[in-house]
DSSP file (Angstrom, degrees, kcal/mol; ACC not computed):
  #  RESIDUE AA STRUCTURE BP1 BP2  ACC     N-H-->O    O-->H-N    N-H-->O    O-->H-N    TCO  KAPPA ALPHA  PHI   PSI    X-CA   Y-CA   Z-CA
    1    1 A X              0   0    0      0, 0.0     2,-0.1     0, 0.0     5,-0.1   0.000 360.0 360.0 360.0 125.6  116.5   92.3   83.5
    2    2 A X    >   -     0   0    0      1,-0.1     3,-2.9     3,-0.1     4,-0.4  -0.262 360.0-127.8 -22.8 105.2  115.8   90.7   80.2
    3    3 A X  G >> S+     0   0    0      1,-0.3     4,-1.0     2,-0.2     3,-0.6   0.677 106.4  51.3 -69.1 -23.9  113.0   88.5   80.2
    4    4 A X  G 34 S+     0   0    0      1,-0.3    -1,-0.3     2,-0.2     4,-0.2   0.666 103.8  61.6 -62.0 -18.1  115.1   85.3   78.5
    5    5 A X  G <4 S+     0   0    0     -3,-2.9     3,-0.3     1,-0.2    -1,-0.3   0.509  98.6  55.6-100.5  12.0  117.6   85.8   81.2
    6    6 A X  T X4 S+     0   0    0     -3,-0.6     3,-2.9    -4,-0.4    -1,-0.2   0.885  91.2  67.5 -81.8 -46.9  114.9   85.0   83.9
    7    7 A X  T 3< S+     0   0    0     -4,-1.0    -2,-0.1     1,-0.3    -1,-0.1   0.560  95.2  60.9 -23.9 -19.5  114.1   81.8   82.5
    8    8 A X  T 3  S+     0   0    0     -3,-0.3    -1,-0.3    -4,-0.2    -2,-0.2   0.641  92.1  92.0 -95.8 -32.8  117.8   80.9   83.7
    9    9 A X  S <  S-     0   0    0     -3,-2.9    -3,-0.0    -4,-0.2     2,-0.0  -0.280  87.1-103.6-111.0 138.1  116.8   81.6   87.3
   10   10 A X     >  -     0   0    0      1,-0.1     4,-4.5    -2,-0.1     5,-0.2  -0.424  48.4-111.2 -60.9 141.8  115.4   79.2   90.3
   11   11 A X  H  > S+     0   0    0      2,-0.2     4,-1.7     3,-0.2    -1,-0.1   0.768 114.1  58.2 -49.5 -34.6  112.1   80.1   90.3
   12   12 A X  H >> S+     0   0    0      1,-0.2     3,-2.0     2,-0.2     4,-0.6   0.972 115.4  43.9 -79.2 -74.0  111.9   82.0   93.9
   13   13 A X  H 3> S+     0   0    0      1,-0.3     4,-1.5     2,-0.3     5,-0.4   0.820 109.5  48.5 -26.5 -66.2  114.7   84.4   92.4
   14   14 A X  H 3X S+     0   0    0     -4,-4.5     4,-0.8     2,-0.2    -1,-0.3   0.751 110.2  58.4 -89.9   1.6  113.3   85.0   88.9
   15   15 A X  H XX S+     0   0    0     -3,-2.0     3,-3.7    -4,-1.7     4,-1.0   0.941 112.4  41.5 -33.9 -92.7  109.9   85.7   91.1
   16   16 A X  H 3X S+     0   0    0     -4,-0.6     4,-2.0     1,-0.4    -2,-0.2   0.553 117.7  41.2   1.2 -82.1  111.9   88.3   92.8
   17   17 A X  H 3X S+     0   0    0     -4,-1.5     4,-1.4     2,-0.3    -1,-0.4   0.772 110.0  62.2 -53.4 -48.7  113.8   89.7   89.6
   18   18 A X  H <X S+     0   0    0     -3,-3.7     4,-2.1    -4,-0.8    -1,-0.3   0.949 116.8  31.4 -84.3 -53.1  110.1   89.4   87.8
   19   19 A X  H  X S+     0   0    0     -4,-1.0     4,-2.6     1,-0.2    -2,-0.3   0.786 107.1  66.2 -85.3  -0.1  108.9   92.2   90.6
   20   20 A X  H  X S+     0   0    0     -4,-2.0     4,-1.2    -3,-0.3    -2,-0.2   0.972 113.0  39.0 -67.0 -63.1  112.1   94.0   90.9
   21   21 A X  H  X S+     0   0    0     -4,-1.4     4,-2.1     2,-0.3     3,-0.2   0.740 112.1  50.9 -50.4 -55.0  111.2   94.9   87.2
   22   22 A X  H  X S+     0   0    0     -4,-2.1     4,-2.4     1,-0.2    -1,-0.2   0.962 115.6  43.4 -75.6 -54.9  107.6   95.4   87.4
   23   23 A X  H  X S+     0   0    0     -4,-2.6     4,-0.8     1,-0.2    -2,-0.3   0.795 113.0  58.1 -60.9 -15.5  108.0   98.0   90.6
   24   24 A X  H >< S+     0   0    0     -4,-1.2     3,-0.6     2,-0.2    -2,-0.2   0.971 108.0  41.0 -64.5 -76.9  110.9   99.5   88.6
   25   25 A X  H >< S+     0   0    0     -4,-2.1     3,-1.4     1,-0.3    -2,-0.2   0.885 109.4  59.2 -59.9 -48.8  108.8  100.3   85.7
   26   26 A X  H 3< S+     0   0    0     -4,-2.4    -1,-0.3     1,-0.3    -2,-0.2   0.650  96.1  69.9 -15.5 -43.6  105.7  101.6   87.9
   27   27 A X  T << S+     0   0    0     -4,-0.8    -1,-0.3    -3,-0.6     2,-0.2   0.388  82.0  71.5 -85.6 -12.7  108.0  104.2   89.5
   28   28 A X  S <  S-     0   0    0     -3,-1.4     4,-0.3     1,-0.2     0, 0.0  -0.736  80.6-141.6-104.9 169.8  108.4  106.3   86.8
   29   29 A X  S  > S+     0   0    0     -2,-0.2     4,-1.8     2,-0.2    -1,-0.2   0.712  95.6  55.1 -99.9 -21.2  105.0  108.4   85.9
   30   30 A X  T  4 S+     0   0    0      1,-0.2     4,-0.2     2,-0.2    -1,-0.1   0.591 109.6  47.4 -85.5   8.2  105.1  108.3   82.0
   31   31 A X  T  > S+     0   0    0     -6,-0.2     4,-0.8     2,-0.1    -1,-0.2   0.668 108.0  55.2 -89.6 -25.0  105.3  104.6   82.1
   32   32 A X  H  > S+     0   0    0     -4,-0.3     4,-2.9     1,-0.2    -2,-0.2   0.847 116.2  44.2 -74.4 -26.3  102.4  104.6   84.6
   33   33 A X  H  X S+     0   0    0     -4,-1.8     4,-1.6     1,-0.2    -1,-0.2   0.793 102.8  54.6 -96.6  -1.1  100.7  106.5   81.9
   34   34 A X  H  > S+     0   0    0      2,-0.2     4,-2.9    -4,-0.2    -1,-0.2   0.737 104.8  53.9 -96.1  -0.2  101.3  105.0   79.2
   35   35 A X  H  X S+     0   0    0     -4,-0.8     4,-2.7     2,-0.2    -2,-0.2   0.905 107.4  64.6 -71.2 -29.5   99.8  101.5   80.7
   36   36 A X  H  < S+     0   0    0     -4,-2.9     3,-0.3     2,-0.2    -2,-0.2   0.929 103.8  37.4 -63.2 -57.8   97.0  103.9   81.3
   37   37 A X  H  < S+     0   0    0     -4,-1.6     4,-0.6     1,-0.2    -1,-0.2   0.936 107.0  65.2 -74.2 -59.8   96.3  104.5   77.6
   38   38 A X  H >< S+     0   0    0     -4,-2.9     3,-2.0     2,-0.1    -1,-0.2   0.956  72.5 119.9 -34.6 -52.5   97.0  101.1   77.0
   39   39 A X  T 3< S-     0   0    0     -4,-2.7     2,-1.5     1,-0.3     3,-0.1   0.349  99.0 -16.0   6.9  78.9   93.5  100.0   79.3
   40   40 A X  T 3  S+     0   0    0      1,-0.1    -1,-0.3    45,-0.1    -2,-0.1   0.061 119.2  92.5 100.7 -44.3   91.8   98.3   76.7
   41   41 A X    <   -     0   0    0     -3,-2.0    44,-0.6    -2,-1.5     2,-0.5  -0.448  61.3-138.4-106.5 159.6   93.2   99.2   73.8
   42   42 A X  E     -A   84   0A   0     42,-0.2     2,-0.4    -2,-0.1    42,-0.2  -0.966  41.7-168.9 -96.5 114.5   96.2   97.9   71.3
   43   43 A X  E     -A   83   0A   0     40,-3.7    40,-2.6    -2,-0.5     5,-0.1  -0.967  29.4-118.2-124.2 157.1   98.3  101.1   70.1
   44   44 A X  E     -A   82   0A   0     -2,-0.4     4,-0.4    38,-0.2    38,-0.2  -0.225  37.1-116.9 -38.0 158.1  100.9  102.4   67.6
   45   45 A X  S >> S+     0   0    0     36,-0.7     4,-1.6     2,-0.2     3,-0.9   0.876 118.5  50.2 -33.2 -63.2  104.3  103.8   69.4
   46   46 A X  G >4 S+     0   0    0      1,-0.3     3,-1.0     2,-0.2     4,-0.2   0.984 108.1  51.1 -66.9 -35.4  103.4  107.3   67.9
   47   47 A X  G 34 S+     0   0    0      1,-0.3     3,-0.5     2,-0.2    -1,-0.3   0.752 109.0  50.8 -76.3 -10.8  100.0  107.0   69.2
   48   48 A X  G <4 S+     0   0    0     -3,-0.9     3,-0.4    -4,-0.4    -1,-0.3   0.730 116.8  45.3 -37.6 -54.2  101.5  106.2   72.6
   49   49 A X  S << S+     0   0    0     -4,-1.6     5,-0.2    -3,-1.0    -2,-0.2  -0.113  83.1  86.6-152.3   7.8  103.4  109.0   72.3
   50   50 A X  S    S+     0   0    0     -3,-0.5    -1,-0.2    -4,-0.2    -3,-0.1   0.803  89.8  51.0 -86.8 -31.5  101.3  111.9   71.0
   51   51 A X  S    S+     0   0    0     -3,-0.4     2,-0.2    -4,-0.2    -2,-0.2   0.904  96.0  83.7 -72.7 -16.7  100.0  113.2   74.3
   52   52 A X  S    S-     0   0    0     -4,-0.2     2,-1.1     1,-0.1     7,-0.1  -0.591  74.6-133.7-114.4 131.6  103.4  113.4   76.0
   53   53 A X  S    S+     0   0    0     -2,-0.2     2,-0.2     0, 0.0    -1,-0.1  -0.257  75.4  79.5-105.0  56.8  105.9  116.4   75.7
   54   54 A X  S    S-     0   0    0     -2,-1.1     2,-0.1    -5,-0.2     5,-0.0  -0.745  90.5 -67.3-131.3-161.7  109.1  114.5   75.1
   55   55 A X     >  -     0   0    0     -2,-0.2     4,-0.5     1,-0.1     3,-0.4  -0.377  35.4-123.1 -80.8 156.1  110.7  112.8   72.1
   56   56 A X  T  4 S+     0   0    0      2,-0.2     4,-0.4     1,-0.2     3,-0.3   0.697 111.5  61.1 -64.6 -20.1  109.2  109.6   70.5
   57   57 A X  T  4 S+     0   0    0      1,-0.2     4,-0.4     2,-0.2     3,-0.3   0.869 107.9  43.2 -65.8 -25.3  112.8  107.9   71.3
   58   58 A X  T  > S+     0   0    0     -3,-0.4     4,-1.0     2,-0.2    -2,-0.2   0.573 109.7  47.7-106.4  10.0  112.3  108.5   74.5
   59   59 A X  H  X S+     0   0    0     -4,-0.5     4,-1.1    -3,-0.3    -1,-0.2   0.303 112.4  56.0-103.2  -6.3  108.6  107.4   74.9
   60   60 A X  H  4 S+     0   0    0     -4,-0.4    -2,-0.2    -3,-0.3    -1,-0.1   0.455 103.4  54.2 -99.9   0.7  110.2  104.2   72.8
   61   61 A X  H  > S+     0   0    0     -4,-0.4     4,-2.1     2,-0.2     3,-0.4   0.673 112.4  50.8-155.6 -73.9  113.0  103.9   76.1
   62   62 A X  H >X S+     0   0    0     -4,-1.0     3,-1.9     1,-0.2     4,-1.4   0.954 106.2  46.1 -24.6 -79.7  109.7  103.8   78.1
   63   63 A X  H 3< S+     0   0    0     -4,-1.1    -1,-0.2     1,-0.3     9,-0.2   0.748 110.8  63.7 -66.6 -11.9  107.9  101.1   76.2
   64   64 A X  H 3> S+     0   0    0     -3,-0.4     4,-1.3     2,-0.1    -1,-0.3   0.838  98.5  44.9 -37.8 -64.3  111.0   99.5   76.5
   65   65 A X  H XX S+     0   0    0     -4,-2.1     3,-2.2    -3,-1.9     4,-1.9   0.991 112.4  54.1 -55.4 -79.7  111.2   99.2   80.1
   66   66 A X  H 3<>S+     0   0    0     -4,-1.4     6,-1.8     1,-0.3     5,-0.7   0.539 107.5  51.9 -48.5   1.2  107.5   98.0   80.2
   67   67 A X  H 345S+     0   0    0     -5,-0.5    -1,-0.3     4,-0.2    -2,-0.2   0.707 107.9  46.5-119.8 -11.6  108.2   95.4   77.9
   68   68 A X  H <<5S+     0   0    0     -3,-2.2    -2,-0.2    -4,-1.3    -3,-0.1   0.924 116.0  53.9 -57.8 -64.0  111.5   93.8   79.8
   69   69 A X  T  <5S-     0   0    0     -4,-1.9    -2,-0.2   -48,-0.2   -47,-0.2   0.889 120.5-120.5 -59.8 -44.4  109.1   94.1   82.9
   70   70 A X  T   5S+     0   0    0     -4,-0.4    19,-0.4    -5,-0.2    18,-0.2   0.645  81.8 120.0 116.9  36.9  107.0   92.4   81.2
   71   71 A X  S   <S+     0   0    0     -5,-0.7    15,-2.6    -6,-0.1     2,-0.3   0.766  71.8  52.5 -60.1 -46.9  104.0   94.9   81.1
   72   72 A X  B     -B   85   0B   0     -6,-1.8     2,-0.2    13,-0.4    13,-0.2  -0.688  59.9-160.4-174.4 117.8  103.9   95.4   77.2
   73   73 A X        -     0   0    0     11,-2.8    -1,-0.1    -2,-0.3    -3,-0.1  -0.180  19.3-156.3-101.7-148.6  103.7   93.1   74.7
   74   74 A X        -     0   0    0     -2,-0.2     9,-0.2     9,-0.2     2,-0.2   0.098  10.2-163.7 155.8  73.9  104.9   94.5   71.2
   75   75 A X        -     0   0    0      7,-0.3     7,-5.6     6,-0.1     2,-0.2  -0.550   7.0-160.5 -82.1 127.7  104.1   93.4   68.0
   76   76 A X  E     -C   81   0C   0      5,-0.2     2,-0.3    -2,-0.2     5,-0.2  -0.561  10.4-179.5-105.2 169.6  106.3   94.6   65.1
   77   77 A X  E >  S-C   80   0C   0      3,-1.3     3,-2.8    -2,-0.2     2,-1.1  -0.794  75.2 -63.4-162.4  83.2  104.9   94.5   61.3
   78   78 A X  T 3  S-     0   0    0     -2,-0.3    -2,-0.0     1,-0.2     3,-0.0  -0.586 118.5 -14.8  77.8-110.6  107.9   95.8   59.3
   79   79 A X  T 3  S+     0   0    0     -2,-1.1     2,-0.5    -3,-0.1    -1,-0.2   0.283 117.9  86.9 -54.3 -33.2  108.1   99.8   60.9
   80   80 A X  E <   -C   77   0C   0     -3,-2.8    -3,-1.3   -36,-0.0     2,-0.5  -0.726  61.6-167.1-104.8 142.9  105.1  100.0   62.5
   81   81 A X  E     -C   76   0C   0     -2,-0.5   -36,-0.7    -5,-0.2     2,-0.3  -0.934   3.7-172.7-114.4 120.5  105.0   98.6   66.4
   82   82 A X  E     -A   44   0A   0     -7,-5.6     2,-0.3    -2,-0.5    -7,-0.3  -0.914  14.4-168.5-109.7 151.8  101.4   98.2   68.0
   83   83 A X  E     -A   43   0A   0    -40,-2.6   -40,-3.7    -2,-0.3     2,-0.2  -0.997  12.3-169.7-148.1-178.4  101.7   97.4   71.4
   84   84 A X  E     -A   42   0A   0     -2,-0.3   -11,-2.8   -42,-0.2     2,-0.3  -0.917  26.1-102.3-145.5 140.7   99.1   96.1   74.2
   85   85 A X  B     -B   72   0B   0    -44,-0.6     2,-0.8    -2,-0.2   -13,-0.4  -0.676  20.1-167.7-100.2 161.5   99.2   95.6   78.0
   86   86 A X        -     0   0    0    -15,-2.6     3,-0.2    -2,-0.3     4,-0.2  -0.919   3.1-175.3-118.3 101.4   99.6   92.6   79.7
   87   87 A X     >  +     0   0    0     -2,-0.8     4,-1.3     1,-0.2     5,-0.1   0.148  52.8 110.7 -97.9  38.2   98.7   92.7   83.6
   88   88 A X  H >> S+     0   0    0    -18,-0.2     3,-3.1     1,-0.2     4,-1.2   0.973  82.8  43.2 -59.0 -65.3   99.7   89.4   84.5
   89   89 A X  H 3> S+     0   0    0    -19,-0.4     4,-1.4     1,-0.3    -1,-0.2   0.615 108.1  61.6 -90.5  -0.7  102.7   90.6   86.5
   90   90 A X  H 3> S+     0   0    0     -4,-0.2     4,-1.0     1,-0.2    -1,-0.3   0.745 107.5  47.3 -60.0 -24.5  100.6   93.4   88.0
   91   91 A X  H << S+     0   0    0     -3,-3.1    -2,-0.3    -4,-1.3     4,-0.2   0.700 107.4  52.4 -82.8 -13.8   98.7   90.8   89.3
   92   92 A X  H  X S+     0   0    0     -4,-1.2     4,-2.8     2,-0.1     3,-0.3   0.879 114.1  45.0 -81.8 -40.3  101.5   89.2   90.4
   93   93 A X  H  X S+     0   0    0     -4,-1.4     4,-1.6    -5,-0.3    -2,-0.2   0.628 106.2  50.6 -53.5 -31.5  102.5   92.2   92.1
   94   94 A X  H  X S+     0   0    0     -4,-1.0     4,-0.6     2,-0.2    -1,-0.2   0.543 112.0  57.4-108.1  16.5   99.6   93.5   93.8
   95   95 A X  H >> S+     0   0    0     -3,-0.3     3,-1.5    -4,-0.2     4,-1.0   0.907 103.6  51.6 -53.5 -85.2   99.5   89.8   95.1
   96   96 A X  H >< S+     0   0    0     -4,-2.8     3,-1.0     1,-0.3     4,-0.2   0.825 112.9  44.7 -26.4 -61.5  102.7   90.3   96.3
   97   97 A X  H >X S+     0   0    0     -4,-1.6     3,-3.2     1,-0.2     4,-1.3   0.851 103.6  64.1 -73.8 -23.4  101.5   93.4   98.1
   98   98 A X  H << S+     0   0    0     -3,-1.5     4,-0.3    -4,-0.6    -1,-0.2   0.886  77.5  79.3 -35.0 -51.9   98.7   92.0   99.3
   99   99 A X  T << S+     0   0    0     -4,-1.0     3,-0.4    -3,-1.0    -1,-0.3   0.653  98.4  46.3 -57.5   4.8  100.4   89.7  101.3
  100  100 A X  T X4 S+     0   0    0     -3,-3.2     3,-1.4     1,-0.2     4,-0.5   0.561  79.5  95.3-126.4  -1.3  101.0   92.8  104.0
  101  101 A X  T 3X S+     0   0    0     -4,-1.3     4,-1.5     1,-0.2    -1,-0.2   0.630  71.5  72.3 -60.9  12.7   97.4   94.3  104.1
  102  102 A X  H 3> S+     0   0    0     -3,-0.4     4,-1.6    -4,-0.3    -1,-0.2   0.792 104.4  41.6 -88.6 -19.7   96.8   92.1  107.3
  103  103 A X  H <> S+     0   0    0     -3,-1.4     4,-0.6     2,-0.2    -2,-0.2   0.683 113.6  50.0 -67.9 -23.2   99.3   94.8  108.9
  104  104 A X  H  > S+     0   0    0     -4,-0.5     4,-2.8     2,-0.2     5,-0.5   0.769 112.7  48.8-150.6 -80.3   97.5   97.6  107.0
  105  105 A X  H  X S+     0   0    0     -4,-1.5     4,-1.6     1,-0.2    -2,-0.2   0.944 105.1  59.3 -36.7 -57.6   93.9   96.0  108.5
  106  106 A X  H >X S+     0   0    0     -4,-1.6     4,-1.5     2,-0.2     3,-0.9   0.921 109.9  41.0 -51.2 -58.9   95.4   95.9  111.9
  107  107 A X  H >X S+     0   0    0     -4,-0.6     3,-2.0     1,-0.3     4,-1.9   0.965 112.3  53.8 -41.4 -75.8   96.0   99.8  111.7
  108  108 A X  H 3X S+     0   0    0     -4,-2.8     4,-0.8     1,-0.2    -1,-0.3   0.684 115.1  43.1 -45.2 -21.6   92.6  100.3  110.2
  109  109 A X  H <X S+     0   0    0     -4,-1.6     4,-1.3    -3,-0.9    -1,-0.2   0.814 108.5  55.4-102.7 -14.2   91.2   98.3  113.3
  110  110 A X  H <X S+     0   0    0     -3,-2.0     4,-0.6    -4,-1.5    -2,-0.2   0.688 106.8  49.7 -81.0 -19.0   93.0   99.8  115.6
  111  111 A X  H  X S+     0   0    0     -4,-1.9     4,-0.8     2,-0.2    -2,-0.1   0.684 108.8  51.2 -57.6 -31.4   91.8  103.3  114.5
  112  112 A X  H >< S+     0   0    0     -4,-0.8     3,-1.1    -5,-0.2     5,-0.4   0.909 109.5  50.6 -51.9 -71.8   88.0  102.3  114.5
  113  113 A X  H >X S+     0   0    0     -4,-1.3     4,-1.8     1,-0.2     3,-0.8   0.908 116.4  47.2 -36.2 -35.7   88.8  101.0  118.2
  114  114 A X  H 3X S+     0   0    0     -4,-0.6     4,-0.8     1,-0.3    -1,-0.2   0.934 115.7  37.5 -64.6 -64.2   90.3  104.7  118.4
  115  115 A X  H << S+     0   0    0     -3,-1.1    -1,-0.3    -4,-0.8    -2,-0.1  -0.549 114.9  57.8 -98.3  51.6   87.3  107.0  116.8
  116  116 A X  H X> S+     0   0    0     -3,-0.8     4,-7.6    -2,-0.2     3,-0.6   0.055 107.7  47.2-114.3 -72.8   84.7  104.7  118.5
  117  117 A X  H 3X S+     0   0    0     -4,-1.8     4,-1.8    -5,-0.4    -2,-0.2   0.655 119.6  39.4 -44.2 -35.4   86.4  105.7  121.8
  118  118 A X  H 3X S+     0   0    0     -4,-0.8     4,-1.4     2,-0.3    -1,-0.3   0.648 107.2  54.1-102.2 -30.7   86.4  109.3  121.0
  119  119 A X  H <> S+     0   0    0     -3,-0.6     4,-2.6     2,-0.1    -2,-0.2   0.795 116.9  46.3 -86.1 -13.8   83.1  109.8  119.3
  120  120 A X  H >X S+     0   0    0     -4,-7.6     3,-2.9     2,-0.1     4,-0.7   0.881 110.8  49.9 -75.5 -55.4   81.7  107.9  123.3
  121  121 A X  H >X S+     0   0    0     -4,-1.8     3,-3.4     1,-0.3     4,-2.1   0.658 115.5  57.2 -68.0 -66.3   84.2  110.4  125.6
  122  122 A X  H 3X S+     0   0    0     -4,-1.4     4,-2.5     1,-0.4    -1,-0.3   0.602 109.6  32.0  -4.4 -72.3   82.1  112.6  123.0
  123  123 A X  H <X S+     0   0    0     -3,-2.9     4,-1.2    -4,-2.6    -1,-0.4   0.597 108.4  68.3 -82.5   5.0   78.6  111.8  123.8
  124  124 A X  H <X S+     0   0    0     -3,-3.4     4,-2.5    -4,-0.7    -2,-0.2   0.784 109.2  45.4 -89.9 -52.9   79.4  111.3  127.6
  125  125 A X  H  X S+     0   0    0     -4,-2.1     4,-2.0    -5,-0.4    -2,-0.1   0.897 108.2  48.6 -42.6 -50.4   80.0  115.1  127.4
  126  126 A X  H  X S+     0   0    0     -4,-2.5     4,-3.0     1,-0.3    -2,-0.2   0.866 108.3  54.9 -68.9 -45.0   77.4  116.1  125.6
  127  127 A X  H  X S+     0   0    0     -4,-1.2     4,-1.4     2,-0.2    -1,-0.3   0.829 115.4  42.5  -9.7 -61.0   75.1  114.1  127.9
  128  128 A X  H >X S+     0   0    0     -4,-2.5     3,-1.0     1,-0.2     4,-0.7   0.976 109.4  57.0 -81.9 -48.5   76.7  116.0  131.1
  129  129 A X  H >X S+     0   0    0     -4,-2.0     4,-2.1     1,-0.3     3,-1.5   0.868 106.0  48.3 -70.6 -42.8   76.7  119.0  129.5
  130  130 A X  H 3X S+     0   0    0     -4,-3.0     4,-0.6     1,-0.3    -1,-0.3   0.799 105.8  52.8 -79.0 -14.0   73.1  119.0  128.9
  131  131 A X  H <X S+     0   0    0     -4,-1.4     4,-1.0    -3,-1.0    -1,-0.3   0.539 107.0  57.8 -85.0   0.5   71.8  118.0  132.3
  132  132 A X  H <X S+     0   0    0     -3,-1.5     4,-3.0    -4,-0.7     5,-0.3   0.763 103.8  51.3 -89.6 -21.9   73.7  120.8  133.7
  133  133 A X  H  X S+     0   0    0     -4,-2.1     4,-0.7     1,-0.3    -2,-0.2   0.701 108.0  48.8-100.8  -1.5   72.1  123.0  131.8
  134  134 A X  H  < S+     0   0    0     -4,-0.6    -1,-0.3     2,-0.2    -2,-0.2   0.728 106.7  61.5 -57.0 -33.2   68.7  121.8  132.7
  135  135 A X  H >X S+     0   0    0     -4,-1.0     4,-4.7     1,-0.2     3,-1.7   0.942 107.6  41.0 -52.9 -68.4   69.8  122.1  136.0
  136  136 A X  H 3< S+     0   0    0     -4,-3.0    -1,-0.2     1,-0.3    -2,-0.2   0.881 108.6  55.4 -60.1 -29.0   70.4  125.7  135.7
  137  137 A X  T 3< S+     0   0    0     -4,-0.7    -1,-0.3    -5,-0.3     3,-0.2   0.305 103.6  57.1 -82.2  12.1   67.5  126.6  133.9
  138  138 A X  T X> S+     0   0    0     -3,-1.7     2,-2.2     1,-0.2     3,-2.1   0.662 109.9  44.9-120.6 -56.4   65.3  125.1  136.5
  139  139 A X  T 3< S+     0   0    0     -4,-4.7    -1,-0.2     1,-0.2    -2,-0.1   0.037 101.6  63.1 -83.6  58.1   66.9  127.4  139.5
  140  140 A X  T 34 S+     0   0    0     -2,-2.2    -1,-0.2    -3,-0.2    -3,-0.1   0.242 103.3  57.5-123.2 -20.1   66.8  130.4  137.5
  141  141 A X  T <4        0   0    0     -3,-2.1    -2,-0.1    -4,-0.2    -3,-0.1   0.860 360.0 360.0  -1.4 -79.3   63.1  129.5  137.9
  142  142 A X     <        0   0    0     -4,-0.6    -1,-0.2     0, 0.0    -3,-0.1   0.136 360.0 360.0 -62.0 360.0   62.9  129.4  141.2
């Protein structure tokens, strides 16, 4: 969705629309990588567009996408296009996801409770095991 046409939208909605977008572009893997090469840096299109074994239209159909979502900024100067990334709406997004790691925690605490239980039955064993076998070695003694 266009980034003007969010403006249009009750806020709760053009949230929505704002991550609809964002998770959209994440999903593909040469848009994840070309935010990766963005990291720090400002670049040309072609330099976007050297490691990757498609066409530069279609690595420009990428930086498209990221720049609706509103990943990618893009500054034009005549022909030549530098662009840069912007992770506000990844932050708005792993916000977003955030809000369900207390379910994610729950797992993770009910798995401790889990491997705590199993590494005692564990030592319980080992415990028994080794007084029987003192046992025996003391009437083979005898």
């Amino acid at each position: 969705m266009p980034t003007l046409a969010l403006a249009a939208l009750p806020a709760a909605d053009a949230t929505e629309a704002t991550l609809d977008a964002v998770f959209a572009a994440l999903a593909d893997p040469v848009r994840r990588a070309i935010l990766a090469r963005l990291d720090g840096a400002e670049l040309l299109v072609s330099e976007l567009a050297a490691p990757f074994d498609i066409s530069l239209q279609a690595v420009s159909k990428h930086i498209q996408v990221l720049v609706r979502a509103g990943l990618v900024t893009q500054e034009r100067s005549g022909r030549v296009s530098r662009c840069r990334l912007d992770a506000g709406p990844i932050y708005a997004a792993a916000v977003w996801l955030n809000r369900y790691s207390k379910y994610w925690q729950a797992q993770f605490d009910l798995l401790a409770v889990a491997l705590d239980d199993v590494a005692r039955e564990r030592a319980t064993k080992r415990g028994r095991g080794e007084r029987r076998k003192r046992r025996s070695s003391r009437r083979g003694r005898k």
